[in-house]
N, C-alpha and C positions, 0 to 999 in steps of 0.2 A: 564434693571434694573439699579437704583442707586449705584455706587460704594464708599463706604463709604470709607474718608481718613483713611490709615491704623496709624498711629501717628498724635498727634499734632505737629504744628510746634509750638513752645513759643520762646518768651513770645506771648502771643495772643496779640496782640496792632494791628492798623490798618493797619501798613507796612506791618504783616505776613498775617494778612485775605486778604489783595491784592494778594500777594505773593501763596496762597492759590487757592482764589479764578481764577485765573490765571493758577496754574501747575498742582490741584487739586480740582475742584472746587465739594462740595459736594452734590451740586444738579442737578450733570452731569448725561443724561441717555445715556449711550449705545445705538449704533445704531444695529438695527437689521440687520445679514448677509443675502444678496438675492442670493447670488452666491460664487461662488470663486473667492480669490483674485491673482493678478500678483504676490503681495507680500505682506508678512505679516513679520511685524518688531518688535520685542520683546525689548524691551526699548526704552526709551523717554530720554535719554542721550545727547550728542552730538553725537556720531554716527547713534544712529539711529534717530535720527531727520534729521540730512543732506541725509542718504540713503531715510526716507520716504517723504521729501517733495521735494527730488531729482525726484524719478521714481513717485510721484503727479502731479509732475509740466510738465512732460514728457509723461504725458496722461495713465500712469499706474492706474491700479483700488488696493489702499493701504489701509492696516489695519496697526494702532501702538497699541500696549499694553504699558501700563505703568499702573504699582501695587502703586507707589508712585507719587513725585511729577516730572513732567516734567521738562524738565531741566536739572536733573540727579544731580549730582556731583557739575558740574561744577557751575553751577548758585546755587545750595542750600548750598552745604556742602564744596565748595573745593575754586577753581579762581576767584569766585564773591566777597562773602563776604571777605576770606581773604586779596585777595589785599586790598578789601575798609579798612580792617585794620589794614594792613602796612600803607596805606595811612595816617594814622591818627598817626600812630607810629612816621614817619616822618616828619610828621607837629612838633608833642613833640620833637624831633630832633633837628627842624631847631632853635627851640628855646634856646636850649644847644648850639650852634654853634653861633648864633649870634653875640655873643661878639665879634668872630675874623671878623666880618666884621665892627666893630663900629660902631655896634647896640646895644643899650640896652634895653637889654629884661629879662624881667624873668619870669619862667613857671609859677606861679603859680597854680591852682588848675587844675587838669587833671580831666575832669566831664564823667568817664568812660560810665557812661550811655546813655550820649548825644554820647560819641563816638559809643558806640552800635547801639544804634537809626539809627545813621548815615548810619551801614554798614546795617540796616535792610530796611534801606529808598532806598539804592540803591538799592538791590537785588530787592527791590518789581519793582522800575523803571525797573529796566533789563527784569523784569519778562516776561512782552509780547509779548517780543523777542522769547520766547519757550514754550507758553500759547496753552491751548485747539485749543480756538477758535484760533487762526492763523493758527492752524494744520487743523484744519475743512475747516479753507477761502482756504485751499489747493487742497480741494477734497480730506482730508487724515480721513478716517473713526477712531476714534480714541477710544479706550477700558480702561476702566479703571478697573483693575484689577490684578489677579494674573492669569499669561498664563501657562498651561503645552500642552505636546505634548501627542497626543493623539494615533498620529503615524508618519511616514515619511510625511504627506502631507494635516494633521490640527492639529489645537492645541483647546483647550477648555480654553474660559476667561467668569467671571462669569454668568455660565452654557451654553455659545452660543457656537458653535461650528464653528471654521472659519478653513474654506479649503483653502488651497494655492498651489501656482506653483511652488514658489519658496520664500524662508525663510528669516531673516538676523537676526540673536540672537546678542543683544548688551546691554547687563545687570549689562556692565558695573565689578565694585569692588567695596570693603568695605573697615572701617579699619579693619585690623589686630588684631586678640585680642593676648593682652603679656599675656604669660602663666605664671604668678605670683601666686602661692597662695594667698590669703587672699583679692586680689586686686578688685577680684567683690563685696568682700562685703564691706569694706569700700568706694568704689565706685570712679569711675575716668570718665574725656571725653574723644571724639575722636571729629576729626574734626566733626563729625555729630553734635556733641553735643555742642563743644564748644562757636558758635555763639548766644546759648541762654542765654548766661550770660548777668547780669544787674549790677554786682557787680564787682569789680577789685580784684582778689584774691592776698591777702598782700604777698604769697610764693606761687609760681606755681612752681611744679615739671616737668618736660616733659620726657618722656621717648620714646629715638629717635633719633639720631643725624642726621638723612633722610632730604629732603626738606622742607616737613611740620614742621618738629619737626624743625628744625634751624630756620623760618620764621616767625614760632608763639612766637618760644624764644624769638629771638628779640625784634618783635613785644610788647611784654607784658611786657619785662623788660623797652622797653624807655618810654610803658604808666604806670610805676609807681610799677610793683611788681620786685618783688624778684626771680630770676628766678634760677633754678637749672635743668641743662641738663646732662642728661644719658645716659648713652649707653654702650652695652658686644662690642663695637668695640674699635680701638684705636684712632680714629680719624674721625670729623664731616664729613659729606658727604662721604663715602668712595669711591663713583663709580668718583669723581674728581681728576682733577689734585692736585697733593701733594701742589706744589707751590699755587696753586688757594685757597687750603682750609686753607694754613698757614696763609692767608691774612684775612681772613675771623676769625676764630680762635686768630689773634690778636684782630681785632677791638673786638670782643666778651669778648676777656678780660677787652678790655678799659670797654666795659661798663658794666663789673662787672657782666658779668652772669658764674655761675661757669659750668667747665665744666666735669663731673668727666664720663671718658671715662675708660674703658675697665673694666667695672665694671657688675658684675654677682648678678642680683637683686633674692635674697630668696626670702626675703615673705614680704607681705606687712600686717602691723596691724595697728590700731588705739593706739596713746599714748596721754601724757598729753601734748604733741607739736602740736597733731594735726594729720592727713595722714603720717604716717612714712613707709618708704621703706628702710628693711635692706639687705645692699650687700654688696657683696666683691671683693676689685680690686685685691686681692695676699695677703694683708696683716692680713687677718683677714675681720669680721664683722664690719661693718661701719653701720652708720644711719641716716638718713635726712628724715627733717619734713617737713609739708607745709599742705597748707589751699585748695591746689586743686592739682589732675596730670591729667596730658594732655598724652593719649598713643598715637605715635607715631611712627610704628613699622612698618609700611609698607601697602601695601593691599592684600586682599584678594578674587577671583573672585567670581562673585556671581552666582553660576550654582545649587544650590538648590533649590529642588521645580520644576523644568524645565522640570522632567520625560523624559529625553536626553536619556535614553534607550530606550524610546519606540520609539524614532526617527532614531534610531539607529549614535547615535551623539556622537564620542569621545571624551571625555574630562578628566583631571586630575589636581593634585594639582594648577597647574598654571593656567588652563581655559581650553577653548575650544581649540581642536587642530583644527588647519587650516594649508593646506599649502600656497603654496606664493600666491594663486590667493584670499588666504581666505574660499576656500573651507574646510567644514567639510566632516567627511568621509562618512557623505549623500549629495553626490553631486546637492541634490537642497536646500541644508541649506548650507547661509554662516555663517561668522562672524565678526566684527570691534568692536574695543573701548579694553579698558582695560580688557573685558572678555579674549582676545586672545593675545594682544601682549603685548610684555614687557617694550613698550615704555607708561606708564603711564600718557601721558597727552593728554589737549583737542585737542590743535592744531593736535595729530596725529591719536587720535578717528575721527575726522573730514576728514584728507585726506583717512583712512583705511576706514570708511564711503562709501567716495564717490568710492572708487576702489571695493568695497563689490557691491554694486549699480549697477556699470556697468559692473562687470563681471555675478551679476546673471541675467540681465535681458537681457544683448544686447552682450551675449557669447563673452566676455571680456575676455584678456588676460592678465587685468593690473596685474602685479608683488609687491607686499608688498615690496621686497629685494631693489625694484628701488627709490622708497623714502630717502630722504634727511630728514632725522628730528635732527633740532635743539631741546637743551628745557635752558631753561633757573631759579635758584633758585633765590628768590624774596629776598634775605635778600638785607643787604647793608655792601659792596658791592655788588651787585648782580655780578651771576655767572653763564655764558651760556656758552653754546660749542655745538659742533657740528661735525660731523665727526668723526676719528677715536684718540684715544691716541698715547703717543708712543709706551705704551706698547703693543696696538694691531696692530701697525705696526710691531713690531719688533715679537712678533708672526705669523706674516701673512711673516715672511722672508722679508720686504721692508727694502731699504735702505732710510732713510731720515734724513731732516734735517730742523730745528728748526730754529725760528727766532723768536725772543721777543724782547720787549719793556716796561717800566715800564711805568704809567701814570703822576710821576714824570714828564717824558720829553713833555708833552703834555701839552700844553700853555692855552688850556681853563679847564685844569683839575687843573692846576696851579691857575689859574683866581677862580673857582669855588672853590676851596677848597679841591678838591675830588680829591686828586692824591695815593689815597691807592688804588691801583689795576696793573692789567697787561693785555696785548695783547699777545698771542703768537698764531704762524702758525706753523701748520706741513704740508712738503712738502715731495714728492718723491725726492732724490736726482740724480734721474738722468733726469728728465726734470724738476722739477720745481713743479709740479703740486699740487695745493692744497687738502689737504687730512683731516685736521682736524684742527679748530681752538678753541680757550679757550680764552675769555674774562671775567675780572674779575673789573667791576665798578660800579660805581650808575647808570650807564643808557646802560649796560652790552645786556638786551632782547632785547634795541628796535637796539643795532648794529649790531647784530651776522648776520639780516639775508643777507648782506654784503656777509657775507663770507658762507651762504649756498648756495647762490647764485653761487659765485664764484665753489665750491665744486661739483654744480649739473651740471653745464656747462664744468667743468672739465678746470679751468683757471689756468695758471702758474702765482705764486705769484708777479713775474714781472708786470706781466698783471695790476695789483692791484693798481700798484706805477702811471697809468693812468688815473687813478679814481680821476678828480678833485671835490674837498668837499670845502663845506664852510668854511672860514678861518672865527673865529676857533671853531673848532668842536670836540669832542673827537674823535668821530667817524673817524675822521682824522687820528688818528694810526694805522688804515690797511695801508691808501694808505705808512706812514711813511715804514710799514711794507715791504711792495712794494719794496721801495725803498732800503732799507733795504737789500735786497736779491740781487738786481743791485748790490750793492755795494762789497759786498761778493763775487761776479765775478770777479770782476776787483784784478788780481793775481800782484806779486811787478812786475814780468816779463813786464806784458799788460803796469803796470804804468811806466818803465823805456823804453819804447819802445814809448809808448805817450810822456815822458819828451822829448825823441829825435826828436819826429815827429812837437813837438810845437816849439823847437830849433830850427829844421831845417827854419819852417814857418816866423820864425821871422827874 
């Protein structure tokens, strides 16, 4: 039967009917089941697209369900579009910035809806990268619909009934809805929503100081609105380094987005300002207007509707439980993506993917705990880390020790412009070894995997100072780092015993 798109995507323009026609296409029929399958994969996300045209490509007989658009998150609602519109934020950026390189420039008119356009043109390009048909060219039978389980060993998508050997539920998350009074009926976005605008709202409210909420702040303030960021916390990004998010939190002032933190949002109503949200930081009742709000607030997994009891599938507020192999507590359903871990992004939907994959089909012992996952926030500075804090060293009882560097001292950050940021390593102090790093710059994602690297191989930061890079490179302040840590060896003792040894020589 026909699986009819459960939403529009808008604006309907020709980017989206690509885009559509591609991750949902309306005139798709379901194939009819002849048998059972090896595996049957419940979301079209990044995870389970890597598990199902992983065990396709691998001669497995696969079923995907997807109730929406393939792709998931990441290509509709999340990594795609957004970046394309940091990207554009940045361009309006470089324009402010010019001056100090003696250039004259001026912004004039920011044509928001070309910038739109822009991220709706990409997304649709991306599009066939995660399309029906590539799932098909796979030998991957693909379902369009809503999947429940029927028991431990099928599920029903609409009305067929597909029997399987073994499961992988990847259904991904949502936003978060903020429990405001008043706030659904005056009406707000979420990422889902956000990419359909045509229009540049004069006051954007965001409520969220999380990665999305600080990315889209930015974002929106340097294409031309008025930005005002909330949050019941006291400070942007809270799961980062203090120092990382100071830097981050100044630039936000330069450019004039307000930040009003630790603030407990009542109720939201409609006034003669427009969307008003009244809250309180300790002082009393406060009030702020604006022409749009953006919620922010985190995700939510998507495990309804799934009939997980009748599979006998544990799950709760967080997702799906899994242990480390990604096993649920019906040992032939697993799990990967944002349904089950807490690491909410694509790059680790994809490797929990592929570890889902081979443990159900080839009695796999891969381990979730053994993963390295970097992530990186997309503002500017951008903000990546990886590994552990100090703080969870010093909970885990490790003795260690710290090494930084500002970007200040780095001569292409110097050259660029771009010396608001830091490098810092954490190591074991009793061999060296690299345990956690935090970079904080404009080209912050594409360094860090440097130092995952270093982390998964278990390198002493020494190691690091061998690492010849291009002169000159930002990227260049690990090996500085490196070095760095040499240096911090060398006790006055070692150097007045060297003064003697080169006296002697001479």
């Amino acid at each position: 039967m026909t699986a009819p798109l459960p939403t529009k995507v808008l604006p309907q323009d020709e980017f989206n009917q690509k885009l559509v026609e591609n991750a949902h296409p309306p005139a798709w029929i379901n194939p009819k089941p002849t048998g059972p399958y090896n595996l049957v994969v419940i979301g079209a996300g990044t995870a389970g697209l890597v598990s199902a045209a992983g065990a396709a490509i691998l001669g497995a007989r696969v079923a995907l369900v997807e109730r929406h658009l393939m792709g998931g998150d990441c290509l509709n609602f999340g990594c795609v579009p957004s970046k394309a519109l940091i990207r554009a934020a940045r361009a309006a950026c470089a324009v402010t910035e010019a001056q100090e390189f003696g250039v004259d420039a001026s912004m004039g008119e920011i044509r928001f809806a070309e910038v739109m356009r822009r991220v709706r043109r990409v997304r649709a390009e991306i599009s066939p990268h995660d399309s029906v048909e590539r799932f098909r060219g796979f030998g991957v039978d693909v379902y369009l619909g809503e999947a429940q389980f029927l028991n431990g060993k099928s599920i029903e998508v609409a009305s067929e009934r597909l029997e399987f050997h073994k499961a992988i539920i990847a259904t991904g998350a949502r936003p978060t809805d903020a429990p405001v009074p008043g706030l659904d009926k005056i009406g707000f976005f979420t990422n889902e929503t956000i990419f359909s605008l045509v229009e540049l709202p004069k006051r954007l409210i965001v409520i969220g100081a999380g990665p999305i909420g600080c990315e889209l702040a930015q974002s929106f303030a340097r294409l031309g609105s008025q930005v005002s960021l909330l949050s019941d916390g006291n400070t942007l990004l809270p799961r980062e380094d203090p120092d990382a998010v100071a830097i981050l939190a100044q630039q936000f002032k330069r450019e004039e987005i307000a930040m009003l933190l630790g603030a407990r949002i009542q109720r939201a109503e409609t006034s003669r300002e427009g969307k008003t949200l009244v809250f309180d930081r300790g002082g009393g009742d406060e009030r702020i207007s604006g022409d749009a709000i953006l919620v922010a607030v985190g995700r939510t997994p998507n495990v309804e509707g799934l009939n997980l009891e009748a599979a006998s599938v544990k799950y709760d507020k967080k997702g799906v439980i899994v242990d480390d192999h990604l096993r649920t507590s019906n040992t032939n359903i697993y799990a990967a993506g944002d349904i089950c871990s807490r690491y909410k992004f694509t790059h680790a939907a994809e490797a929990l993917g592929r570890i889902a994959l081979q443990n159900a089909l080839f009695f796999g012992r891969k381990r979730a705990s053994d993963l390295v996952i970097p992530w990186s926030t997309y503002t500017d500075p951008e903000i990546a880390h990886v590994g552990m804090y100090e703080k969870d060293a010093q909970a885990a009882g490790l003795a260690v020790e710290t090494f930084a560097l500002p970007f200040e001292d780095n001569d292409r950050a110097v050259i660029d412009g771009e010396v608001n940021g830091l490098a810092r390593i954490l190591t074991t102090k009793k061999d060296g070894r690299v345990i956690g790093a935090t970079l904080v710059s404009r080209h912050a994602g594409e360094s860090i995997g440097e130092l995952v690297l270093a982390i998964q191989r278990k390198l002493k930061i020494g190691e690091l100072g061998g690492v010849i890079h291009p002169y000159p490179t930002q990227a260049e302040i690990i090996k500085r780092l490196g070095d760095l840590s040499l240096r911090s060896r060398l006790k006055p003792w070692m150097k007045r015993l060297l003064v003697r040894f080169f006296q002697w020589r001479r």
